[in-house]
C-alpha positions in Angstrom: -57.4 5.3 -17.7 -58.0 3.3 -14.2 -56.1 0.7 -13.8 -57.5 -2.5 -12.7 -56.0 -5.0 -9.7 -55.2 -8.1 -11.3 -56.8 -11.6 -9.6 -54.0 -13.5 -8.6 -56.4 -16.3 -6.8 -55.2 -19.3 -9.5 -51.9 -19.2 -6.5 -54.7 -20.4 -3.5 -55.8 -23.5 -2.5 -52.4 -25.1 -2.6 -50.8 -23.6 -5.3 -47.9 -22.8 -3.2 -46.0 -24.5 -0.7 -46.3 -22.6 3.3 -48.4 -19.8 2.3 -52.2 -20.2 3.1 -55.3 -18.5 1.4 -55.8 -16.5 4.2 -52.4 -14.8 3.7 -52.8 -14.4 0.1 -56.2 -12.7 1.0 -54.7 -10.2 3.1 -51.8 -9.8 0.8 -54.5 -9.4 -2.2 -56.3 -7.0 -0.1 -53.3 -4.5 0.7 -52.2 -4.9 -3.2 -56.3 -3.8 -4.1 -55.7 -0.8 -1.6 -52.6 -0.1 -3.4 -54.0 0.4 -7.0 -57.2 2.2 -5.9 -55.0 4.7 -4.2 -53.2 5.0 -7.5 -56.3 5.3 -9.5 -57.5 8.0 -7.3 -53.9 10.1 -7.3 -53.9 9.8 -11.3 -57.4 11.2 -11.2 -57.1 14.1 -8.5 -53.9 15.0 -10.7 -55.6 15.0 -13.9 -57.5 18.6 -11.8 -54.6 19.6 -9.9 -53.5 23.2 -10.4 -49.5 22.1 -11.2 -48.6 26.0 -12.0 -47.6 26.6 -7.5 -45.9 23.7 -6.8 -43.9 24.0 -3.6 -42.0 22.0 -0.9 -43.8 23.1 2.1 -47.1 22.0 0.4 -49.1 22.2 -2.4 -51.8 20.0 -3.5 -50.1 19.2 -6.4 -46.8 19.0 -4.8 -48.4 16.3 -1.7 -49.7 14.5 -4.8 -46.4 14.0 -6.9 -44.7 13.4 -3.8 -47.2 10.2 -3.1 -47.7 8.9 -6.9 -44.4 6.7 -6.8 -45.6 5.3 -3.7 -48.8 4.2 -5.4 -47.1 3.4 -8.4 -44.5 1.4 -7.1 -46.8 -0.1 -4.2 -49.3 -1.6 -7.0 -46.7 -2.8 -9.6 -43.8 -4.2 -7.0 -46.9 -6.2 -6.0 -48.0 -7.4 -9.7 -44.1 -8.6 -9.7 -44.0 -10.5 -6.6 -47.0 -12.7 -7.2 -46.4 -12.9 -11.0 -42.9 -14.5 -9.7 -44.6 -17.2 -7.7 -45.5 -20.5 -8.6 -42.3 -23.1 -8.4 -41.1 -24.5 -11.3 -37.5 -25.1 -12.6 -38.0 -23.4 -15.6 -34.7 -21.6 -15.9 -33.6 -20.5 -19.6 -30.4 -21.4 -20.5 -29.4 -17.8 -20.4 -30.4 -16.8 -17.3 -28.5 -20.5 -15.6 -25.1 -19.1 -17.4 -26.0 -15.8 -16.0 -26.4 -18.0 -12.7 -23.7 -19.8 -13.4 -21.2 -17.0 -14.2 -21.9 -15.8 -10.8 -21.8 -18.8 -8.6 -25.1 -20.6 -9.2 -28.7 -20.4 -8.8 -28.1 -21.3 -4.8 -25.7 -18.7 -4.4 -27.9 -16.2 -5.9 -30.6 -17.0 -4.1 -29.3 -17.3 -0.9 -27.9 -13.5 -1.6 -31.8 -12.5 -2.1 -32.7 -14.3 0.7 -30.1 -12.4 2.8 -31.0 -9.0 1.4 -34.8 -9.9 2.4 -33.6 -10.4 6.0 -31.9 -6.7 6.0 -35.3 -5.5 7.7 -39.2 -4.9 6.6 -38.9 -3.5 2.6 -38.0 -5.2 0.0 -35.4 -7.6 -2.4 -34.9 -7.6 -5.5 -33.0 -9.9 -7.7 -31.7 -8.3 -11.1 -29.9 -7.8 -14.2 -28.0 -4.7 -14.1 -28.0 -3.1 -17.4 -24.7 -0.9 -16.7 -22.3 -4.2 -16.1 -25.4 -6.9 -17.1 -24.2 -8.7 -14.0 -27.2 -10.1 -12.1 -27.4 -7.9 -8.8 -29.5 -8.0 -5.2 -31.0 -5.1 -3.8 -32.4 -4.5 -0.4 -35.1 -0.8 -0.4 -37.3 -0.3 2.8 -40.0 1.8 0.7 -41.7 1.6 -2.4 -40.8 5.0 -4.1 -37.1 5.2 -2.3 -33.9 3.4 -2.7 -35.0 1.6 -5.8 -32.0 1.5 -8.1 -31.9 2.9 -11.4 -31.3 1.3 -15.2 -32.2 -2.5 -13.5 -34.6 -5.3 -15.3 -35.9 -6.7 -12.1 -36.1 -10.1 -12.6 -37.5 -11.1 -9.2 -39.4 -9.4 -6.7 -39.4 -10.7 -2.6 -42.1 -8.8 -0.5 -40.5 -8.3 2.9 -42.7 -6.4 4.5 -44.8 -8.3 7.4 -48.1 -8.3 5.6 -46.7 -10.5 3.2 -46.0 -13.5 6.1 -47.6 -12.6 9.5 -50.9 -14.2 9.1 -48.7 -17.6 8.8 -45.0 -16.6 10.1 -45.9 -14.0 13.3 -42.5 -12.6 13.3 -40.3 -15.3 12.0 -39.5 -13.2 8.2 -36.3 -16.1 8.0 -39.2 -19.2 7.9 -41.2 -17.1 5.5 -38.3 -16.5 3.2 -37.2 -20.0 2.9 -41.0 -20.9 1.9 -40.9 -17.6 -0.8 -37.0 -19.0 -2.4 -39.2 -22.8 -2.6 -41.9 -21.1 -4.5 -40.1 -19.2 -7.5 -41.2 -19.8 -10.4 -38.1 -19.8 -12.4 -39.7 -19.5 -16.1 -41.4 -15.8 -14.8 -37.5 -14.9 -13.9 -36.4 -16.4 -17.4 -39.2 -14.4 -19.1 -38.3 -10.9 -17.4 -34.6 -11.9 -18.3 -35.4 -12.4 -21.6 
């Protein structure tokens, strides 16, 4: 089954707060590229001879190797704009999770620090090992991702998601992404 891109365009023409439409276009653009890629590893996959799979290369192997960055490209993406949209619609249980832990400002200044860490990505979420609400900073899609985590939030680091309106300033662009969370998205992925 192909998977389809999702339209994301109800977040342009204002929607939010420091990020134009022509940075959402190129950011919808690289997302597209994302799941078309995906599509077309599931498919060459669905043929691949998986019975010589080796580390130097194999078909199969180069395939595998590539189908978490895909994966993780397409759906980190979904996350991200799915998370944006300010509003202050936190959940009870996710503000005494806040709370708990210093408060929403604290937390969110932590995310915004991990963002700064370098081009990748930050993640805010709720650990299911010591369900303690955690920040993670990973540079690629498919690497670095930590395990047995709902992800609650997902930041987009990477220059694509900024230059058109930031150039190189990722510090500017992160304040505008912490003033765009929409908070009931996080309470829903914490419920």
């Amino acid at each position: 089954m192909a998977h389809e891109p999702k339209n994301y365009d109800h977040l342009k023409g204002g929607a939010l707060k420091g990020l134009s439409d022509s940075q959402l276009d190129q950011h919808f653009t690289l997302y597209k590229g994302y799941v078309a890629k995906l599509n077309e590893i599931e498919a060459k996959l669905a043929e691949a001879d998986n019975t010589k799979p080796n580390y130097s290369f194999n078909e199969y192997s180069e395939l595998k190797r590539r189908e978490a960055v895909a994966f993780n490209g397409s759906f980190l993406h979904e996350l991200y704009f799915e998370n944006l949209g300010a509003d202050n619609g936190i959940s009870p249980k996710l503000q005494a999770a806040l709370d708990a832990q210093g408060g929403k400002d604290r937390i969110v200044a932590d995310l915004k620090a991990a963002a700064l860490c370098g081009p990748g990505w930050a993640i805010l979420t709720r650990n299911r090992r010591d369900n303690k609400l955690h920040t993670y900073f990973f540079a690629e899609h498919h690497l670095g991702l930590p395990i047995d985590q709902d992800i609650l939030c997902v930041l987009d680091s990477w220059e694509h998601a900024f230059m058109v309106d930031y150039g190189i300033k990722r510090a500017a662009y992160v304040d505008v992404f912490a003033d765009n969370i929409k908070w009931s998205e996080v309470s829903k992925r914490f419920a």
